[in-house]
PyMOL CGO cylinders between C-alpha atoms (Angstrom):
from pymol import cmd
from pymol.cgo import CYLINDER

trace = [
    CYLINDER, 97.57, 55.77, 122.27, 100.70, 55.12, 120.56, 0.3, 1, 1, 1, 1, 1, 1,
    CYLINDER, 100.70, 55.12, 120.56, 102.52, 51.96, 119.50, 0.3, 1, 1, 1, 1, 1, 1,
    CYLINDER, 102.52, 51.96, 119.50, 106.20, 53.12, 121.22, 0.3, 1, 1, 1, 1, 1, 1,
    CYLINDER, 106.20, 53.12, 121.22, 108.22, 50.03, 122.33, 0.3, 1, 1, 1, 1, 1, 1,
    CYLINDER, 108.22, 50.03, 122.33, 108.66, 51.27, 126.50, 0.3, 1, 1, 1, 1, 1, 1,
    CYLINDER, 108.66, 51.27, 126.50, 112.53, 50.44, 126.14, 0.3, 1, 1, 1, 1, 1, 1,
    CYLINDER, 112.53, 50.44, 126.14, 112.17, 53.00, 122.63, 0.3, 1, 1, 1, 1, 1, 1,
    CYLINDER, 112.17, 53.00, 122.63, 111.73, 56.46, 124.66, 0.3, 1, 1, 1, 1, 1, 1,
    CYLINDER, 111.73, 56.46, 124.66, 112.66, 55.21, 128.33, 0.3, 1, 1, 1, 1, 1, 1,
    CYLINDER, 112.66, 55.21, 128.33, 115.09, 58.22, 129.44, 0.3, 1, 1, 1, 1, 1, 1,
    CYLINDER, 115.09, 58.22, 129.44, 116.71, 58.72, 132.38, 0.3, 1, 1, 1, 1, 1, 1,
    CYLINDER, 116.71, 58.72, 132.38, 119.49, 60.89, 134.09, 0.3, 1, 1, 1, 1, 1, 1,
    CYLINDER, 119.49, 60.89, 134.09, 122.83, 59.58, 134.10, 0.3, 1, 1, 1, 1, 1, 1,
    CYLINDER, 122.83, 59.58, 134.10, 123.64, 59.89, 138.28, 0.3, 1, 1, 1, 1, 1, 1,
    CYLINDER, 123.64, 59.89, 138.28, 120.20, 58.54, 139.14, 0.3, 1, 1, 1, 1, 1, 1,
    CYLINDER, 120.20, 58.54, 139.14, 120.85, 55.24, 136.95, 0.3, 1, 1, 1, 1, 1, 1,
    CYLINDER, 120.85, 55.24, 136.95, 124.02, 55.06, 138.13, 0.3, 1, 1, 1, 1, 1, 1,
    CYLINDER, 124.02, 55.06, 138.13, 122.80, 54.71, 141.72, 0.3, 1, 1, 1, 1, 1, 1,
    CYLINDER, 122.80, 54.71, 141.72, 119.60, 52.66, 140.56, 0.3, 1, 1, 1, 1, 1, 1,
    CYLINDER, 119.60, 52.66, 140.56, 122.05, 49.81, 139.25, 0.3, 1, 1, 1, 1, 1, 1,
    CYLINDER, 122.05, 49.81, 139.25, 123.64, 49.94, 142.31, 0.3, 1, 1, 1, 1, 1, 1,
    CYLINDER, 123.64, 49.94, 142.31, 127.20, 50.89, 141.34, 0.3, 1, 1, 1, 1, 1, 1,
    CYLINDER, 127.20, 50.89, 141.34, 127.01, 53.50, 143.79, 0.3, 1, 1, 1, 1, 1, 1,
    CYLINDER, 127.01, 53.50, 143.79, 125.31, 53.60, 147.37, 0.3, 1, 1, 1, 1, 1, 1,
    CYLINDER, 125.31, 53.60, 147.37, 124.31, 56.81, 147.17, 0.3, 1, 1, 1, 1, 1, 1,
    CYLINDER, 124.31, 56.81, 147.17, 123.16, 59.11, 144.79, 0.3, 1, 1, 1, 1, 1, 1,
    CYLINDER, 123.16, 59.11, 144.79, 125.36, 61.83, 145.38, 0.3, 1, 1, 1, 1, 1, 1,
    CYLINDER, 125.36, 61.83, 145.38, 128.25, 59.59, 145.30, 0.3, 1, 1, 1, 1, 1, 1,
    CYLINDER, 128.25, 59.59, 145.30, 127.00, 58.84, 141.83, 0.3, 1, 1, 1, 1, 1, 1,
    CYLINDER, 127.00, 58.84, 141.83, 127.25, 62.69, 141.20, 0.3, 1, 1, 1, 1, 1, 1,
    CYLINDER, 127.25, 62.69, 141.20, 130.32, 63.22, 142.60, 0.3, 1, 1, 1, 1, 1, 1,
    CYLINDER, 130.32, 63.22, 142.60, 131.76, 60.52, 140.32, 0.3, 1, 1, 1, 1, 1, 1,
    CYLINDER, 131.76, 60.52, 140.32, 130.47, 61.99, 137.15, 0.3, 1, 1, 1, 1, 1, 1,
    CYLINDER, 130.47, 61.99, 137.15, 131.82, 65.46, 138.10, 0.3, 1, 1, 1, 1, 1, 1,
    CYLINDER, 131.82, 65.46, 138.10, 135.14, 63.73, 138.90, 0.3, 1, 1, 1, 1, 1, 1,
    CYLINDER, 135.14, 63.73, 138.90, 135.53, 62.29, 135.26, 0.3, 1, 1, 1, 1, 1, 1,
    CYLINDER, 135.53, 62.29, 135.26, 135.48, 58.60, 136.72, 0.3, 1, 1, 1, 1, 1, 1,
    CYLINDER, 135.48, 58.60, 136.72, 132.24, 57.90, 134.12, 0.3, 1, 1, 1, 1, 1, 1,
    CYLINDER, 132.24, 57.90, 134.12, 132.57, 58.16, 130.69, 0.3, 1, 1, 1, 1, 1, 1,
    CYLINDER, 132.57, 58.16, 130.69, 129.22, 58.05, 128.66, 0.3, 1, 1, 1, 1, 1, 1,
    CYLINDER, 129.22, 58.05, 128.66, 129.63, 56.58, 125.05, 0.3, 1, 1, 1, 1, 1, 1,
    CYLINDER, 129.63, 56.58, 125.05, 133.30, 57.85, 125.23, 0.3, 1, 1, 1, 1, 1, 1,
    CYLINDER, 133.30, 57.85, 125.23, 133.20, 61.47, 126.34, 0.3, 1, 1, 1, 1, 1, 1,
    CYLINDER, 133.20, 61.47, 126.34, 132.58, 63.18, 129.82, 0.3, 1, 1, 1, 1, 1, 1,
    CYLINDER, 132.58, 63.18, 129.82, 129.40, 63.78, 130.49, 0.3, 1, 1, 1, 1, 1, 1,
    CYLINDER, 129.40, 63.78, 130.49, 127.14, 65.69, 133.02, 0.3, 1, 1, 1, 1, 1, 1,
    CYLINDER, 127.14, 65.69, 133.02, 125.12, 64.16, 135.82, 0.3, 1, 1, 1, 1, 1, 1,
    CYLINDER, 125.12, 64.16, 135.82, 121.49, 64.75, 134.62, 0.3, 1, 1, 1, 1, 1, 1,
    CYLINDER, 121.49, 64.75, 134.62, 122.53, 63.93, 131.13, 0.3, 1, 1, 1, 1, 1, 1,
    CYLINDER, 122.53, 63.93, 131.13, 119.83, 61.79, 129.50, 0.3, 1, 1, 1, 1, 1, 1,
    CYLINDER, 119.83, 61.79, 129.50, 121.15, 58.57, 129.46, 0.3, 1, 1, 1, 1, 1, 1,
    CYLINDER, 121.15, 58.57, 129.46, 119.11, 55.96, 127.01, 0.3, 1, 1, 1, 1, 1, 1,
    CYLINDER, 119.11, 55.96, 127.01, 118.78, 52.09, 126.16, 0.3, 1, 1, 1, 1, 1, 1,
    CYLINDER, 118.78, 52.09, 126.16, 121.27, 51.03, 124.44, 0.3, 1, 1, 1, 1, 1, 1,
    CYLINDER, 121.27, 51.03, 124.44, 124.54, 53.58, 125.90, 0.3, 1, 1, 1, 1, 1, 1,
    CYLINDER, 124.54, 53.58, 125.90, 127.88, 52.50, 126.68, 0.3, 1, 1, 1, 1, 1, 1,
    CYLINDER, 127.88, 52.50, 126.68, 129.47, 53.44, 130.20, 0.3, 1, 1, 1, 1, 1, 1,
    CYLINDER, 129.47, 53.44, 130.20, 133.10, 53.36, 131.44, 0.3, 1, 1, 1, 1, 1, 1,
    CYLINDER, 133.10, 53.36, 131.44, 132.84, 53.15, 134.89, 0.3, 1, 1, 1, 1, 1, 1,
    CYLINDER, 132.84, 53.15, 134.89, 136.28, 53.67, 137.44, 0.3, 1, 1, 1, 1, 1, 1,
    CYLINDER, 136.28, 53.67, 137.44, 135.44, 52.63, 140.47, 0.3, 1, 1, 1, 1, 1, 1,
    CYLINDER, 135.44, 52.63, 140.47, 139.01, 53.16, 142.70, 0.3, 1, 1, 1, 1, 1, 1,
    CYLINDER, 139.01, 53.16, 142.70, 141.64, 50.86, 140.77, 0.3, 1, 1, 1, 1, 1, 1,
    CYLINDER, 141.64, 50.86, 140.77, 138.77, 49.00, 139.21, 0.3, 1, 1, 1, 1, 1, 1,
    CYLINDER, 138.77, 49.00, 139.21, 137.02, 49.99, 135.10, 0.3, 1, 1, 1, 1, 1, 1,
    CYLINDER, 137.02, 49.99, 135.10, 133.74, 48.59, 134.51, 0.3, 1, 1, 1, 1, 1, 1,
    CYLINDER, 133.74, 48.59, 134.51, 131.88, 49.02, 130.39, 0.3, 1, 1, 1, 1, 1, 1,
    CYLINDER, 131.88, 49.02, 130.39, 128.36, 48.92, 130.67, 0.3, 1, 1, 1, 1, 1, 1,
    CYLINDER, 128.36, 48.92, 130.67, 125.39, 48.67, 128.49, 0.3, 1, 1, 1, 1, 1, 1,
    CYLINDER, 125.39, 48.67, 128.49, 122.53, 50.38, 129.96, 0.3, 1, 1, 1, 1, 1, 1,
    CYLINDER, 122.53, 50.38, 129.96, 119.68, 47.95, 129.33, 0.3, 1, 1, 1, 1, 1, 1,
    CYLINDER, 119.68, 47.95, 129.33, 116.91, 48.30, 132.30, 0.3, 1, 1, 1, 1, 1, 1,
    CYLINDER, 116.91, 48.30, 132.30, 115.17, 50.69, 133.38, 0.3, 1, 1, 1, 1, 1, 1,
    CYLINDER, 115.17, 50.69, 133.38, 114.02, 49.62, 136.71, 0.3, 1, 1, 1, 1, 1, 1,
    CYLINDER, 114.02, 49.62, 136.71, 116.39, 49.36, 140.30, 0.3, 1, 1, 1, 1, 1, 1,
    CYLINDER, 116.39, 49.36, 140.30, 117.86, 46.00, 140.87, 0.3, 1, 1, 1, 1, 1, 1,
    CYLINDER, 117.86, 46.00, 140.87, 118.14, 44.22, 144.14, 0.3, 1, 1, 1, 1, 1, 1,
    CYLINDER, 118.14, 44.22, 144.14, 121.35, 43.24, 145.74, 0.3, 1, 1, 1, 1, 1, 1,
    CYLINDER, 121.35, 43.24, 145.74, 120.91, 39.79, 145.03, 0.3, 1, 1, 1, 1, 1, 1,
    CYLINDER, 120.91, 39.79, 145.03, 120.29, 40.84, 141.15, 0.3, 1, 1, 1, 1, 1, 1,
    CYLINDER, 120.29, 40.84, 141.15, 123.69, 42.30, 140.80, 0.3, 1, 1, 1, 1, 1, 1,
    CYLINDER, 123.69, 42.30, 140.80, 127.01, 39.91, 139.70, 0.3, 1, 1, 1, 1, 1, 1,
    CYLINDER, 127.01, 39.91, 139.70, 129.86, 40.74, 141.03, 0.3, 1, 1, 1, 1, 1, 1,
]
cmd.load_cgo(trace, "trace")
């Protein structure tokens, strides 16, 4: 057993969080974004299954509309979870 903090090592790919924190319906719509250049990951373009961990900063166009984001959960939020 080891004594990792959870938050420490949890890992996940960059299109599947985006569509787990609801910025996107779907996740290919996530995909499609990142591919686009619409998300920027700590500054720089970035893949769909890159890793994306605790703590990373996300620019996030969305039509006329740029969101930052600081990836802090790992878990999928409800609807009613999410400010607008």
């Amino acid at each position: 057993m080891t004594d990792r903090n959870p938050s420490d090592t949890a890992r996940t790919r960059l299109d599947k969080w985006l569509w787990a924190a609801r910025f996107f319906k779907h996740r290919t719509g996530a995909t499609e974004a990142v591919d686009g250049g619409k998300v920027k990951l700590n500054g720089m373009a970035a893949k769909p299954a890159r890793e994306l961990k605790v703590g990373d900063r996300l620019d996030i166009t969305i039509g006329e509309d740029t969101r930052t984001v600081i990836r802090s959960e790992e878990r999928r939020v409800g609807k009613e979870g999410r400010s607008r």
